[in-house]
N, C-alpha and C positions, 0 to 999 in steps of 0.2 A: 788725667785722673784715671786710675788703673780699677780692677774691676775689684781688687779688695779695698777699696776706699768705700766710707758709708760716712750714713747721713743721722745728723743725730735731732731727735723729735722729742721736742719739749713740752711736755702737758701741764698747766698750770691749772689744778681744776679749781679751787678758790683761794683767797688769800691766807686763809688757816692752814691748808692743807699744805701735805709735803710735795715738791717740782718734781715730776717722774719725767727722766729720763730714757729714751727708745734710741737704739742704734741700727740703722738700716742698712746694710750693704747695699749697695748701688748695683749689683747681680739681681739682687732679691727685686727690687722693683723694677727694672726691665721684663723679669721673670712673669712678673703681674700683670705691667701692663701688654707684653706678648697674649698672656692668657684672656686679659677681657677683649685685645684684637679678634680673637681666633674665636669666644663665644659671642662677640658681633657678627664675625662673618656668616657665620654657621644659624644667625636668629633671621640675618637677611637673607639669607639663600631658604631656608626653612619661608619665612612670609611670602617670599614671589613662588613657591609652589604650591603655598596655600593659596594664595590669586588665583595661580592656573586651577588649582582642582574645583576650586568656588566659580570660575569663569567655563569651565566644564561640564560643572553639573546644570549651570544653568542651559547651557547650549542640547545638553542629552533629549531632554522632555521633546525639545524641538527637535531633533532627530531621530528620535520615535515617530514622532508624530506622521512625517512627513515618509520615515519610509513605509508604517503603517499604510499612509494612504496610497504610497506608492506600487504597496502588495495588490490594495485593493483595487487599483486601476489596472492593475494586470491579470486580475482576476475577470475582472467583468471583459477585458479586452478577450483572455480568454474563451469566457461562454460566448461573446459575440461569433470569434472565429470559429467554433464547434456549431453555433445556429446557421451562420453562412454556408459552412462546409456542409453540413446538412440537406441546407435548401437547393445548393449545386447540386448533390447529389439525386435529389430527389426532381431536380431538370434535366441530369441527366438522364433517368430513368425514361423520362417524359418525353425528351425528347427522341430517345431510341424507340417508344412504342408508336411515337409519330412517324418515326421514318418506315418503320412495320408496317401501317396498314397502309401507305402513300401505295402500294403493291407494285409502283413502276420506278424503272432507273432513269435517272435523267444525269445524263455523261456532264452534261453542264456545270450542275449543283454541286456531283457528285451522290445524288440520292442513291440508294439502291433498296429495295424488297426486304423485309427483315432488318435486325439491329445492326448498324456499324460496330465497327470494330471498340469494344470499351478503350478508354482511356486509366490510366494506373488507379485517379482517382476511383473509381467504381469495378477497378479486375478485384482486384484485393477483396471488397467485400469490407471493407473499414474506410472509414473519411479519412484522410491523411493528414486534415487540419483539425482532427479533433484531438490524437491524441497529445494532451500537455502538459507538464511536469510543474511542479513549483520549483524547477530548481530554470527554468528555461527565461532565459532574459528577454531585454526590448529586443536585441538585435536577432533573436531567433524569431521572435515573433514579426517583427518586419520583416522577415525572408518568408514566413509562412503567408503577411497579409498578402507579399507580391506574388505569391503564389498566387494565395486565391485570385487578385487580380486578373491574372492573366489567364485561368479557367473562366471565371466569368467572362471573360474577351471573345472567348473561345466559344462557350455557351450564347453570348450573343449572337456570335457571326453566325451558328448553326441553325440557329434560331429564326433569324434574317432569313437565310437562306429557305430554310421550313414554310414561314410565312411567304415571302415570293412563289415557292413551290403552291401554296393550297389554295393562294387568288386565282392560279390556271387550272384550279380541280375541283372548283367546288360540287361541280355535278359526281366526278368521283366520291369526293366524301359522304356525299348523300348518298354513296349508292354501298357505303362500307358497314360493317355489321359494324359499330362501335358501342350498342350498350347493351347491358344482359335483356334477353325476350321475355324472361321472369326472374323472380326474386326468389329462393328457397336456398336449399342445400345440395353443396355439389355433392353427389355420393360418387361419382364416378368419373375422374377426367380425362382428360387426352393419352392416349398411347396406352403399350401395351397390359394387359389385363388377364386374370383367371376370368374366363364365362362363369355365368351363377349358375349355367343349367348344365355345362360339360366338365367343369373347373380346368381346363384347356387354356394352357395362354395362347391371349389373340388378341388384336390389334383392336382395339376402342377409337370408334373415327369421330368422335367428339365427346361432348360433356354431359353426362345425367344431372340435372337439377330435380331435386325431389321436393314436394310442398303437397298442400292441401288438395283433392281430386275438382274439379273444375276452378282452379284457380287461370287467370287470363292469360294470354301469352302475346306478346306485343311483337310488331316485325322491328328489328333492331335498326333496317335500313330502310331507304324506298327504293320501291322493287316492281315485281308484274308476277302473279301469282303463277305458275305453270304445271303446277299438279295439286289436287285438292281429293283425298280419296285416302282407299283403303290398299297398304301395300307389304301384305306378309307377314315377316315379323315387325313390320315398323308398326302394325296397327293402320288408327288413321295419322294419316302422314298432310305434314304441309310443304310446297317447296315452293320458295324466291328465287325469282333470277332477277338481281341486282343489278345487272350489267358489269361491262367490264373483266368478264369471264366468272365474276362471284355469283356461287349460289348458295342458302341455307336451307337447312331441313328440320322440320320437325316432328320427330316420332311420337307413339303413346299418347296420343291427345284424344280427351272423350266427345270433342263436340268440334268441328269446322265451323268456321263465320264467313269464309271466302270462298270463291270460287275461281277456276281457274283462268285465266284471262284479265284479273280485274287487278287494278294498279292500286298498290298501299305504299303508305308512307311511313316515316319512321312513325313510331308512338301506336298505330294503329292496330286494333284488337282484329288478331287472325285463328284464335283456338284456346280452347280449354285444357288443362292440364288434365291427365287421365292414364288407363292402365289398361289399354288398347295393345293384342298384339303380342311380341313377346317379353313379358315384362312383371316383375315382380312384385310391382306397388305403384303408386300413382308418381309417375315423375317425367318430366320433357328430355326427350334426347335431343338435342340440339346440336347442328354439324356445321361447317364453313366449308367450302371446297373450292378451290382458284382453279382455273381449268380443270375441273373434276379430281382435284387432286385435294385428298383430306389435309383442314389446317386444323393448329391448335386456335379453338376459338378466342380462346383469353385473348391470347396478341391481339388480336384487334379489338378487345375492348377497354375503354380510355377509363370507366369510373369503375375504380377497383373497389372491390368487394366490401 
């Protein structure tokens, strides 16, 4: 049958009615049913990506969800490593003003007089683990936590080491100025300085604390008093000898409580604040000196301001 043969369609719609004749080529209806092939195809390929997009949107909700929460555990992991980095920091601090006032080297430990050598964490002057990005993933963050880790190791061992060192010093530590002799305002600290009465720079061998005129002054260490009197520009003056080659002094004080010879302990009331001397207003000059050599008193005191 060739492709100009047709088909011919008989409609009988009732008995009264005329027989209509229809002639169809046989081209024409392959033509047709090619065409409802081709809009089947096209209604099933069309359904299975409406699946996908309906099997998509359900799955989104759940993948927000989860990487929301995912932000927020990296966020708190975050602040955690910034609070750690922190509190190293401020061990480290601690333990550099411990290795300060130990005042002696021991080859052993490794101790020595004064701060060690900083570590990167604390040169900088910034926590290295604090600062953090939002754009910084798990695997950055686990190279930061083994960092910390291995600072903390580190802060341990030194730490070890410190504690072994203070079980064979306790009578040193007792004999260290470790806490302020009074409470006020520094007006005047360590090193060099204009005089109030020459305006001359010159070396300030310790710390003015200024406060109220007979306010207490406590010995910071235990000690043995070895001068008790009146001497020049210091006014009335007090001086501890600590042992250990530590001595302190106290200038500008209106009243002595000690006298010379007599053995105090830390905490114990040795003088009233005052304006003895040469001196502009009621305030303690307070000095530290290692073998007669002027220190900054700070360093050796542990409970900061």
């Amino acid at each position: 049958m060739s492709s100009n043969e047709s088909f011919t369609l008989i409609v009988v719609p009732d008995r009264h009615a005329e027989v209509k004749r229809f002639h169809l080529r046989k081209i024409w209806i392959l033509q047709a049913l090619a065409a409802v092939a081709v809009v089947l195809l096209i209604g099933l390929v069309m359904a299975g990506h409406y699946v996908s997009i309906v099997s998509e949107a359900h799955e989104n909700p759940g993948l927000r969800d989860e990487n929301l929460k995912l932000k927020s555990e990296l966020a708190v992991i975050r602040e955690q490593l910034q609070h750690v980095g922190q509190t190293l920091d401020r061990v480290e601090r601690f333990d550099q003003k411990l290795r300060a006032i130990t005042l002696l080297s021991d080859p052993q430990r490794n101790l020595a007089m004064g701060p060690t050598e900083q570590q990167p964490l604390a040169a900088a002057g910034e926590n290295q683990f604090v600062r953090s990005k939002d754009s910084e993933g798990a695997q950055v963050l686990a190279q930061k936590l083994d960092k910390l880790s291995a600072e903390a190791t580190r802060q341990e061992q030194s730490l070890q080491e410190l504690q072994a060192y203070f079980q064979d010093q306790k009578s040193l530590l007792a004999s260290v100025p470790s806490v302020w002799p009074v409470r006020g305002w520094v007006t005047s600290d360590f090193g060099s300085r204009l005089d109030p009465y020459t305006s001359e720079r010159v070396m300030h061998a310790g710390l003015d604390i200024a406060g109220p005129h007979g306010k207490e002054i406590v010995s910071p260490s235990d000690g043995t008093v070895v001068f008790a009197g009146l001497e020049g520009g210091y006014g009335n003056v007090v001086v501890i000898d600590h042992g250990y080659g530590i001595k302190t002094r106290y200038g500008h004080t209106s009243f002595i409580k000690v006298k010379a010879g007599e053995r105090v302990k830390r905490g114990d009331i040795i003088a009233n604040m005052g304006n003895t001397g040469r001196s502009t207003g009621p305030h303690l000059h307070y000095e530290v000196r290692v073998n007669g050599i002027a220190q900054n008193p700070r360093k050796f005191i542990l409970d900061e301001w």
